[in-house]
N, C-alpha and C positions, 0 to 999 in steps of 0.2 A: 584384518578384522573378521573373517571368515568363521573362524571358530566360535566368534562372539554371537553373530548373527544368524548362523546357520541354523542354528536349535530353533532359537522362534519362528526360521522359515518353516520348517518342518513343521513345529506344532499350526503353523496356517493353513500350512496344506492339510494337515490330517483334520481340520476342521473345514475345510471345503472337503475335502472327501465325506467328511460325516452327514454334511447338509445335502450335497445329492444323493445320497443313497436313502437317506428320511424323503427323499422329496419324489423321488421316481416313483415309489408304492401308490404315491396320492394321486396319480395320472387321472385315476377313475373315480374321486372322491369331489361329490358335489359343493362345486364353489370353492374348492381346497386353494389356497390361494399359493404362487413358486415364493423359491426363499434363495438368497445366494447369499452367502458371506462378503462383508466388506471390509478392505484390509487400509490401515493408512500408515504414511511413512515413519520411521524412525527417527529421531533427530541423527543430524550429523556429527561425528567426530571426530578429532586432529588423528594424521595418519603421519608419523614420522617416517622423517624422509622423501616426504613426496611431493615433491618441485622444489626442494628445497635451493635448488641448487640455478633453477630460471627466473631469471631478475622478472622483478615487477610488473613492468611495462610489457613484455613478454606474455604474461600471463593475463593481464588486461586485454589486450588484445583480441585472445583466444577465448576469451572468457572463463579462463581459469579461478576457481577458488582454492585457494592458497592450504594447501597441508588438510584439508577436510576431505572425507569420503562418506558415505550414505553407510550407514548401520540394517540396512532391510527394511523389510515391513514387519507388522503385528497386524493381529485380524482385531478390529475394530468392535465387529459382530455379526450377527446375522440378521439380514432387514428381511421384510416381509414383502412381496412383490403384488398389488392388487391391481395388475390391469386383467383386462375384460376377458374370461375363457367365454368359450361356444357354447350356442344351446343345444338344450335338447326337447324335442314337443316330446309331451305326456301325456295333456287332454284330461290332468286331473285339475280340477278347478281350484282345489286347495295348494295348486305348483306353483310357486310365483318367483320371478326372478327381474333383479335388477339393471335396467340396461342403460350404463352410465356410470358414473360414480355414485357410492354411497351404499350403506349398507344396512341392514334392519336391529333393531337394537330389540332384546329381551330380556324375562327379569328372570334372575334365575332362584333357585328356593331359597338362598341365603339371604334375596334382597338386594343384590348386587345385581347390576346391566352388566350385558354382555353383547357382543356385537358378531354377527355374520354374515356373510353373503348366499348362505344356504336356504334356499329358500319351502324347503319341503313339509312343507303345514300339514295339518291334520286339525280335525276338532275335538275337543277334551267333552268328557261330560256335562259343562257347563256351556259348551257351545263357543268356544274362544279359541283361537287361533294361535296354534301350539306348537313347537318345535317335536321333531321325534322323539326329546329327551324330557319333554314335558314342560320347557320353557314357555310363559305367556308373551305372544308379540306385544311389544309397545308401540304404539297407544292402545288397548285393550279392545280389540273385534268381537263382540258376540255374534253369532250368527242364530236366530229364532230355530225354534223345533221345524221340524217339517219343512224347511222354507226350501225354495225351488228357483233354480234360473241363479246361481250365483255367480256374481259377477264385475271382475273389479277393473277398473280405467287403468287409461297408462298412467295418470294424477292419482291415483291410490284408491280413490271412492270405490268404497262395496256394497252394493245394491242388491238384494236378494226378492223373490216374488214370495211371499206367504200367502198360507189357505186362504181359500176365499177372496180372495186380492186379485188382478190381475193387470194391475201397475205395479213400478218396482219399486220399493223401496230403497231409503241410504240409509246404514247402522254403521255406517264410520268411512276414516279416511286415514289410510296405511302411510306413514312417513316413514324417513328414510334418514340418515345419521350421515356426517362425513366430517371427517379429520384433518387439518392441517397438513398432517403427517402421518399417513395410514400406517405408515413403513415403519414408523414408533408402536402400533400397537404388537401387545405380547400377547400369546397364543398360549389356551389355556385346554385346549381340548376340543376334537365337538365340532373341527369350524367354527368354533366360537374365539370370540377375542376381547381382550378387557384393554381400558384407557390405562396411558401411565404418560408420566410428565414429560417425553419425547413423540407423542401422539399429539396430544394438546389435550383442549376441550374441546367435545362434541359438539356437531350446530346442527342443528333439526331442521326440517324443508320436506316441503310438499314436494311429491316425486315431481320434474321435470320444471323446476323453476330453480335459480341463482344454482345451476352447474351441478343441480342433482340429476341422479340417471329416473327413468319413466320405468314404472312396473309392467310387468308382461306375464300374462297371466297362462295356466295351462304348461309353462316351459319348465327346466332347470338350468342355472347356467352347470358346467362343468366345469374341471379344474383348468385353470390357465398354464398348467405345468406343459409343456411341449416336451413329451419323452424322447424323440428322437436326439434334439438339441441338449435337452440335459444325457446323456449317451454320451452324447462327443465332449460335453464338458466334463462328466464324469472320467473316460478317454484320457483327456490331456491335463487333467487334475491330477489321476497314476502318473503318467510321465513328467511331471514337475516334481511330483513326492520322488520319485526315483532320482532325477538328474541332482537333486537338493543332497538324496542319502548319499549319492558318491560323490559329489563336492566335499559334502562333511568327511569323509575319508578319506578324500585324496588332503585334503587340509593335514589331517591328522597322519599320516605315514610322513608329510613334508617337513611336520616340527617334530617326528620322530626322527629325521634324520639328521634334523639341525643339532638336535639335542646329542644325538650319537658324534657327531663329527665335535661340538663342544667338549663331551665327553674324552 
């Protein structure tokens, strides 16, 4: 069954090579979340001749399954890995980063949410709390002209001092999205990530309540990619595609010879 199966081993490995080599560049890329491929079994099928010949009980015993062998794997796909990368302080007060689960959701100009964990705001001309790419955070922050002392909880609340004031005001309270299945969401560019029916439905929560993470403000988180570790996976991803291509050939000179001696 080796000729059969070989080729889709091959095409798994050349799709775990493809996904560490996209995933090492993001080492440095704010919030960039790792990704590995996930492979599942093949069904089995009848291998003639194999046991054919060991009685029953025999094979019970040893826990033999009678004349079946495993056909490989296929790569299933590639999931999305969101556990927690490292901060980084900044000290800019529009840096805000998520520490827990859960991720910030934004609109993007089509009208469509979009979800990330990158937390690097800016304010747009309107005073509202903006992705680099001009995305508006939901729930919508304006932040007042002039205002001074900005300053958001680990619960999300953003407080800022305007003229003439010198208590702090609250202009909102930042939520935070999470997934059933982060690993369902597709990636669409950007650190950004859109729902699809293996993610679920989004559920909204005030940062630091029902298993949402608490905002921190002034930081960035960074990528959870571990370069080193994806290195050695990378490593031993070559050496399987390699051991795979000369199975497939040592297969293939073996039914060239059967073929010849048929001959």
């Amino acid at each position: 069954m080796l000729p059969l199966s070989a080729p889709l081993l091959n095409f798994g490995h050349a799709v775990n090579l493809n996904a560490l080599c996209r995933v090492l560049p993001a080492a440095r890329i704010f919030a960039k979340a790792a990704a590995r491929p996930r492979a599942v079994s093949l069904r089995t099928a009848p291998y003639p001749g194999f046991a054919t010949d060991l009685p029953a009980t025999f094979m019970y015993t040893f826990s033999f399954t009678r004349n079946q062998i495993g056909m490989g794997v296929r790569t299933a796909g590639v999931e999305r890995m969101f556990s927690e990368g490292s901060f980084q302080q900044t000290g800019n007060p529009m840096d805000l980063a998520i520490q827990g689960q859960g991720l910030f959701e934004v609109l993007r100009p089509n009208g469509q949410l979009a979800y990330t964990r990158a937390g690097n705001f800016s304010l747009d001309s309107q005073g509202q709390l903006v992705t680099p790419d001009g995305y508006i955070l939901q729930p919508a922050i304006t932040i007042p002209a002039n205002s001074t002392n900005i300053h958001v909880a680990s619960d999300g609340t953003v407080t800022v001092t305007q003229p003439g004031s010198t208590s702090s005001t609250s202009v909102g309270q930042i939520q935070v999205v999470n997934f059933i299945n982060p690993a369902g969401l597709q990636g669409i560019g950007q650190s950004l990530y859109k729902q699809t029916l293996a993610s679920g439905a989004p559920t909204t929560g005030t940062p630091g309540t029902n298993g949402m993470g608490t905002i921190g403000q002034g930081m960035l988180e960074m990528s959870n990619v571990n370069a080193v570790q994806e290195m050695v996976n990378l490593i031993a991803a070559q050496r399987s595609y390699e051991m795979n291509a000369k199975s497939v050939k040592a297969a293939d000179e073996m039914l060239q010879s059967t073929n010849n001696i048929k001959q």
